[in-house]
C-alpha positions as protocol buffer text, in pm:
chain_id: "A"
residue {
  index: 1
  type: UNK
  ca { x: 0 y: 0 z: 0 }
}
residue {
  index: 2
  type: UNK
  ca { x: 113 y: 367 z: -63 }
}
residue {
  index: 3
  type: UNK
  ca { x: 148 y: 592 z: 165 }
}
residue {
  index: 4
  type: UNK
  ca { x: 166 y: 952 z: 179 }
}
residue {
  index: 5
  type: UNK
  ca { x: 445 y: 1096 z: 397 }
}
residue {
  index: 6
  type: UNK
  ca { x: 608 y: 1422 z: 507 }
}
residue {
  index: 7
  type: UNK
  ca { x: 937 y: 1528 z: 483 }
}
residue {
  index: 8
  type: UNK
  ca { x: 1145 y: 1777 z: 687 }
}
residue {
  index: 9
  type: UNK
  ca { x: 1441 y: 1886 z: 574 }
}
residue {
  index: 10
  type: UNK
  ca { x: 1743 y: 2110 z: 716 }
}
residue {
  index: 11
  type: UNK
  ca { x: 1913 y: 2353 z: 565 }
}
residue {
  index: 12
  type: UNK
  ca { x: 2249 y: 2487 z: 739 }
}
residue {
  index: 13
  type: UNK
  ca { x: 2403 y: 2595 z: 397 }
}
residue {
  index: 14
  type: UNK
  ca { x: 2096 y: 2829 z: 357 }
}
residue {
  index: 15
  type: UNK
  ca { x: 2059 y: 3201 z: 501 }
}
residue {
  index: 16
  type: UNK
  ca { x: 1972 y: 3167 z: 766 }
}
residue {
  index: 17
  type: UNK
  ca { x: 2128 y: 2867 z: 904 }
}
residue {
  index: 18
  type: UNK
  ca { x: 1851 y: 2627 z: 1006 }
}
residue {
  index: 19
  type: UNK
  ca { x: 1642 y: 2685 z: 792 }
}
residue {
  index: 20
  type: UNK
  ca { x: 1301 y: 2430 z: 694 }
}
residue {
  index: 21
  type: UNK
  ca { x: 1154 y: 2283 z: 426 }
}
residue {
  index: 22
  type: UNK
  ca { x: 851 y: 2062 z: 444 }
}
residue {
  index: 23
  type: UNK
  ca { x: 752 y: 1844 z: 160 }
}
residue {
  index: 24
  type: UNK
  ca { x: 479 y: 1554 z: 125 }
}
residue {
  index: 25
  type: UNK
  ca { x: 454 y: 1240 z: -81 }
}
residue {
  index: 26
  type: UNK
  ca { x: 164 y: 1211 z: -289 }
}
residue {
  index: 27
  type: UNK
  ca { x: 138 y: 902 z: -353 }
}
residue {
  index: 28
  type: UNK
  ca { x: -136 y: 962 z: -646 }
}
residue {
  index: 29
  type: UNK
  ca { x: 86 y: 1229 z: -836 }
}
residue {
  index: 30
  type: UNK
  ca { x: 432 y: 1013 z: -773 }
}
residue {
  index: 31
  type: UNK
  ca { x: 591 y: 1366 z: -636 }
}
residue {
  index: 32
  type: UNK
  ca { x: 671 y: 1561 z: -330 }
}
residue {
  index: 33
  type: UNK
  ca { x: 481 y: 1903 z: -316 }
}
residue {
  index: 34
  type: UNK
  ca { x: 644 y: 2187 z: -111 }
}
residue {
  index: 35
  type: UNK
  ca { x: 451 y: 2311 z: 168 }
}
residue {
  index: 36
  type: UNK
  ca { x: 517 y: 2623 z: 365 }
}
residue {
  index: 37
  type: UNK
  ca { x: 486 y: 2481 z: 761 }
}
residue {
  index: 38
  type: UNK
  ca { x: 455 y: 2162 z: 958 }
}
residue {
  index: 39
  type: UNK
  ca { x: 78 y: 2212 z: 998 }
}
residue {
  index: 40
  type: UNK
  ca { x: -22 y: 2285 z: 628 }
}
residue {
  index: 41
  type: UNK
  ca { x: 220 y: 1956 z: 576 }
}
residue {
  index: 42
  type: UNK
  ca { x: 27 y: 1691 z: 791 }
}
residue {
  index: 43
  type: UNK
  ca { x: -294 y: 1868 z: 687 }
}
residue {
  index: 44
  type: UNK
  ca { x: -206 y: 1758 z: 351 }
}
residue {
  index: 45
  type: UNK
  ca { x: -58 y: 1450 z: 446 }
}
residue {
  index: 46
  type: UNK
  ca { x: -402 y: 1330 z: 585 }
}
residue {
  index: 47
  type: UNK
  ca { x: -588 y: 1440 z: 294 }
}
residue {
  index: 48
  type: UNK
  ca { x: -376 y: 1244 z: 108 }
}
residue {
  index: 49
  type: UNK
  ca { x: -419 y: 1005 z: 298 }
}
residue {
  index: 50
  type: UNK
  ca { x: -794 y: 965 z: 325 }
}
residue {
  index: 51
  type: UNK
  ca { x: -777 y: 985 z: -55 }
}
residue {
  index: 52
  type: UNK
  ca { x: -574 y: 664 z: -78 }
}
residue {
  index: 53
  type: UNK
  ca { x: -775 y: 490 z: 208 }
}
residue {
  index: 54
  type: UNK
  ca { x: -1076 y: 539 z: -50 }
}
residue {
  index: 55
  type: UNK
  ca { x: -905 y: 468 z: -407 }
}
residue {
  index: 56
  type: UNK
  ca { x: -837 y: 87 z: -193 }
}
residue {
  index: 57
  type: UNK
  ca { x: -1205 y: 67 z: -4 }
}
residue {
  index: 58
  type: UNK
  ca { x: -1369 y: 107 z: -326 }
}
residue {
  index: 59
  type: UNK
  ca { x: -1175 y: -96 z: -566 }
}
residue {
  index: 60
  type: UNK
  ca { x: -1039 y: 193 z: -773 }
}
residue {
  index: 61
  type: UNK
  ca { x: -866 y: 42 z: -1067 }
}
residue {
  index: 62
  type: UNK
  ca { x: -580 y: 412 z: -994 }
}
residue {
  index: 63
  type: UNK
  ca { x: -461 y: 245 z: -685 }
}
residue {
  index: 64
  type: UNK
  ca { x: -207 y: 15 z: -900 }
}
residue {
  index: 65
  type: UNK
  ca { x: -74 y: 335 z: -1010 }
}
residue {
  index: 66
  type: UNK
  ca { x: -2 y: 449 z: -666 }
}
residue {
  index: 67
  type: UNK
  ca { x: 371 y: 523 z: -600 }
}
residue {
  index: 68
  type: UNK
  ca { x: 581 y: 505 z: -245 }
}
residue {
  index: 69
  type: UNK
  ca { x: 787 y: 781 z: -112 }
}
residue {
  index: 70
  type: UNK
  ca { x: 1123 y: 690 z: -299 }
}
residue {
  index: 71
  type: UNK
  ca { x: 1428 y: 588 z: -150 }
}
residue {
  index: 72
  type: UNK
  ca { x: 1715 y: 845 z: -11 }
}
residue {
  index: 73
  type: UNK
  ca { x: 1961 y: 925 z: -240 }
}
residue {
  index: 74
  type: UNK
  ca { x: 2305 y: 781 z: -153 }
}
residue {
  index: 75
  type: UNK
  ca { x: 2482 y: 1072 z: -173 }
}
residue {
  index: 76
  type: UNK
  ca { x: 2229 y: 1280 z: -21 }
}
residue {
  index: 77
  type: UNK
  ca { x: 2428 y: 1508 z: 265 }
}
residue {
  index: 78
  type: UNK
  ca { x: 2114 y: 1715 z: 416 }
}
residue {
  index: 79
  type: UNK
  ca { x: 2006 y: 1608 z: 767 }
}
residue {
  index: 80
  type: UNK
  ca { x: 1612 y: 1555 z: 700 }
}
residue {
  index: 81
  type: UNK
  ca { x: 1373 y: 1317 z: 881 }
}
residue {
  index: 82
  type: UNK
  ca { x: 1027 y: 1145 z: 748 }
}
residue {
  index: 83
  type: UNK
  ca { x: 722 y: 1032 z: 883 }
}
residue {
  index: 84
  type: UNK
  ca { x: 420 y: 846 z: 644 }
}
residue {
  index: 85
  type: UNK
  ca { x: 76 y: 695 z: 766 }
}
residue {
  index: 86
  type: UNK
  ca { x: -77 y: 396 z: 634 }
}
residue {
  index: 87
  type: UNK
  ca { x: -418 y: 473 z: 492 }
}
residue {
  index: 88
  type: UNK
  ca { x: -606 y: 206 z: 677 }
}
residue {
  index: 89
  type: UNK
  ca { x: -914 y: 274 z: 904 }
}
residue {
  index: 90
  type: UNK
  ca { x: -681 y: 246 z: 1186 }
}
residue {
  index: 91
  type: UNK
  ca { x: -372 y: 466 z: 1091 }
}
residue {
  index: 92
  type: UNK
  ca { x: -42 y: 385 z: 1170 }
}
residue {
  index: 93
  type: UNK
  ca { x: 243 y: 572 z: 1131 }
}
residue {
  index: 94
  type: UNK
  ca { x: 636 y: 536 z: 1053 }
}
residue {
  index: 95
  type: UNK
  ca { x: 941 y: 728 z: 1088 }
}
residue {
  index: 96
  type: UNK
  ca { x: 1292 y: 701 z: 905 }
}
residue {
  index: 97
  type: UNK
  ca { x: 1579 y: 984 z: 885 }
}
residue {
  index: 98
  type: UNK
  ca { x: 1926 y: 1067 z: 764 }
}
residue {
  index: 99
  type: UNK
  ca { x: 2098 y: 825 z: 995 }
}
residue {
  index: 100
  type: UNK
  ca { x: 1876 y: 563 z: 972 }
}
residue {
  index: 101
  type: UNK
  ca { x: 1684 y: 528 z: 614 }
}
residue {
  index: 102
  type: UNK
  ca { x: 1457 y: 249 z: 683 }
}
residue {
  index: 103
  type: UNK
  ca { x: 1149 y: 292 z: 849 }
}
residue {
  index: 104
  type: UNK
  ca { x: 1048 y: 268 z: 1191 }
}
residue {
  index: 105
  type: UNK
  ca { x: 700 y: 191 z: 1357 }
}
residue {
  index: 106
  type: UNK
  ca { x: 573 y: 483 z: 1571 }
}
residue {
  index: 107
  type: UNK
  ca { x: 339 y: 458 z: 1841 }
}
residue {
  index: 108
  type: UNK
  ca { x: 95 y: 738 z: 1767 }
}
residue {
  index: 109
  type: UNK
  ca { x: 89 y: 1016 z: 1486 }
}
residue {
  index: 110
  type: UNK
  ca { x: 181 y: 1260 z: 1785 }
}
residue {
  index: 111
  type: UNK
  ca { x: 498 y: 1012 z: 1836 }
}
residue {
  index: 112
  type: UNK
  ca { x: 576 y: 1034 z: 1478 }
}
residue {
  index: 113
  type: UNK
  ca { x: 558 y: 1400 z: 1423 }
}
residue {
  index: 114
  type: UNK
  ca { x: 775 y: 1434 z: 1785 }
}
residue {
  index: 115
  type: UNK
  ca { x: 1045 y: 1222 z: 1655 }
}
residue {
  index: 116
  type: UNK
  ca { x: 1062 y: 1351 z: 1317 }
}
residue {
  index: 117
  type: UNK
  ca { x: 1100 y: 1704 z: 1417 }
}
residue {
  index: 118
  type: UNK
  ca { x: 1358 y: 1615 z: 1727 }
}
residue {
  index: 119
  type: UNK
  ca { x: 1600 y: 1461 z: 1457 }
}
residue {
  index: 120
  type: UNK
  ca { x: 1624 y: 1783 z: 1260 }
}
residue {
  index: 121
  type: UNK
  ca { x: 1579 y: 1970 z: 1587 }
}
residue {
  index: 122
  type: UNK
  ca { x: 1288 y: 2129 z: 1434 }
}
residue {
  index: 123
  type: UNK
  ca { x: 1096 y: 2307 z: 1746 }
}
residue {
  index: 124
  type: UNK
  ca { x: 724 y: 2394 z: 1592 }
}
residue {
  index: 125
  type: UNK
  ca { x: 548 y: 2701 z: 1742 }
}
Protein backbone atom coordinates (compact mmCIF):
# COMPACT_ATOMS: atom_id res chain seq x y z
CA UNK A 1 0.00 0.00 0.00
CA UNK A 2 1.13 3.67 -0.63
CA UNK A 3 1.48 5.92 1.65
CA UNK A 4 1.66 9.52 1.79
CA UNK A 5 4.45 10.96 3.97
CA UNK A 6 6.08 14.22 5.07
CA UNK A 7 9.37 15.28 4.83
CA UNK A 8 11.45 17.77 6.87
CA UNK A 9 14.41 18.86 5.74
CA UNK A 10 17.43 21.10 7.16
CA UNK A 11 19.13 23.53 5.65
CA UNK A 12 22.49 24.87 7.39
CA UNK A 13 24.03 25.95 3.97
CA UNK A 14 20.96 28.29 3.57
CA UNK A 15 20.59 32.01 5.01
CA UNK A 16 19.72 31.67 7.66
CA UNK A 17 21.28 28.67 9.04
CA UNK A 18 18.51 26.27 10.06
CA UNK A 19 16.42 26.85 7.92
CA UNK A 20 13.01 24.30 6.94
CA UNK A 21 11.54 22.83 4.26
CA UNK A 22 8.51 20.62 4.44
CA UNK A 23 7.52 18.44 1.60
CA UNK A 24 4.79 15.54 1.25
CA UNK A 25 4.54 12.40 -0.81
CA UNK A 26 1.64 12.11 -2.89
CA UNK A 27 1.38 9.02 -3.53
CA UNK A 28 -1.36 9.62 -6.46
CA UNK A 29 0.86 12.29 -8.36
CA UNK A 30 4.32 10.13 -7.73
CA UNK A 31 5.91 13.66 -6.36
CA UNK A 32 6.71 15.61 -3.30
CA UNK A 33 4.81 19.03 -3.16
CA UNK A 34 6.44 21.87 -1.11
CA UNK A 35 4.51 23.11 1.68
CA UNK A 36 5.17 26.23 3.65
CA UNK A 37 4.86 24.81 7.61
CA UNK A 38 4.55 21.62 9.58
CA UNK A 39 0.78 22.12 9.98
CA UNK A 40 -0.22 22.85 6.28
CA UNK A 41 2.20 19.56 5.76
CA UNK A 42 0.27 16.91 7.91
CA UNK A 43 -2.94 18.68 6.87
CA UNK A 44 -2.06 17.58 3.51
CA UNK A 45 -0.58 14.50 4.46
CA UNK A 46 -4.02 13.30 5.85
CA UNK A 47 -5.88 14.40 2.94
CA UNK A 48 -3.76 12.44 1.08
CA UNK A 49 -4.19 10.05 2.98
CA UNK A 50 -7.94 9.65 3.25
CA UNK A 51 -7.77 9.85 -0.55
CA UNK A 52 -5.74 6.64 -0.78
CA UNK A 53 -7.75 4.90 2.08
CA UNK A 54 -10.76 5.39 -0.50
CA UNK A 55 -9.05 4.68 -4.07
CA UNK A 56 -8.37 0.87 -1.93
CA UNK A 57 -12.05 0.67 -0.04
CA UNK A 58 -13.69 1.07 -3.26
CA UNK A 59 -11.75 -0.96 -5.66
CA UNK A 60 -10.39 1.93 -7.73
CA UNK A 61 -8.66 0.42 -10.67
CA UNK A 62 -5.80 4.12 -9.94
CA UNK A 63 -4.61 2.45 -6.85
CA UNK A 64 -2.07 0.15 -9.00
CA UNK A 65 -0.74 3.35 -10.10
CA UNK A 66 -0.02 4.49 -6.66
CA UNK A 67 3.71 5.23 -6.00
CA UNK A 68 5.81 5.05 -2.45
CA UNK A 69 7.87 7.81 -1.12
CA UNK A 70 11.23 6.90 -2.99
CA UNK A 71 14.28 5.88 -1.50
CA UNK A 72 17.15 8.45 -0.11
CA UNK A 73 19.61 9.25 -2.40
CA UNK A 74 23.05 7.81 -1.53
CA UNK A 75 24.82 10.72 -1.73
CA UNK A 76 22.29 12.80 -0.21
CA UNK A 77 24.28 15.08 2.65
CA UNK A 78 21.14 17.15 4.16
CA UNK A 79 20.06 16.08 7.67
CA UNK A 80 16.12 15.55 7.00
CA UNK A 81 13.73 13.17 8.81
CA UNK A 82 10.27 11.45 7.48
CA UNK A 83 7.22 10.32 8.83
CA UNK A 84 4.20 8.46 6.44
CA UNK A 85 0.76 6.95 7.66
CA UNK A 86 -0.77 3.96 6.34
CA UNK A 87 -4.18 4.73 4.92
CA UNK A 88 -6.06 2.06 6.77
CA UNK A 89 -9.14 2.74 9.04
CA UNK A 90 -6.81 2.46 11.86
CA UNK A 91 -3.72 4.66 10.91
CA UNK A 92 -0.42 3.85 11.70
CA UNK A 93 2.43 5.72 11.31
CA UNK A 94 6.36 5.36 10.53
CA UNK A 95 9.41 7.28 10.88
CA UNK A 96 12.92 7.01 9.05
CA UNK A 97 15.79 9.84 8.85
CA UNK A 98 19.26 10.67 7.64
CA UNK A 99 20.98 8.25 9.95
CA UNK A 100 18.76 5.63 9.72
CA UNK A 101 16.84 5.28 6.14
CA UNK A 102 14.57 2.49 6.83
CA UNK A 103 11.49 2.92 8.49
CA UNK A 104 10.48 2.68 11.91
CA UNK A 105 7.00 1.91 13.57
CA UNK A 106 5.73 4.83 15.71
CA UNK A 107 3.39 4.58 18.41
CA UNK A 108 0.95 7.38 17.67
CA UNK A 109 0.89 10.16 14.86
CA UNK A 110 1.81 12.60 17.85
CA UNK A 111 4.98 10.12 18.36
CA UNK A 112 5.76 10.34 14.78
CA UNK A 113 5.58 14.00 14.23
CA UNK A 114 7.75 14.34 17.85
CA UNK A 115 10.45 12.22 16.55
CA UNK A 116 10.62 13.51 13.17
CA UNK A 117 11.00 17.04 14.17
CA UNK A 118 13.58 16.15 17.27
CA UNK A 119 16.00 14.61 14.57
CA UNK A 120 16.24 17.83 12.60
CA UNK A 121 15.79 19.70 15.87
CA UNK A 122 12.88 21.29 14.34
CA UNK A 123 10.96 23.07 17.46
CA UNK A 124 7.24 23.94 15.92
CA UNK A 125 5.48 27.01 17.42
Amino acid sequence: MSRPSLKITRHDDQDPPGDFSFEVWNPISGNYEPKDSLDAGLFRMGELSEQVRLMWAQHDPAKTSLKEAPEPAENDASEWAELRVSARVRQVYGTRNFDQQEWRQARSKMAAVQTTCNEVGYVPS
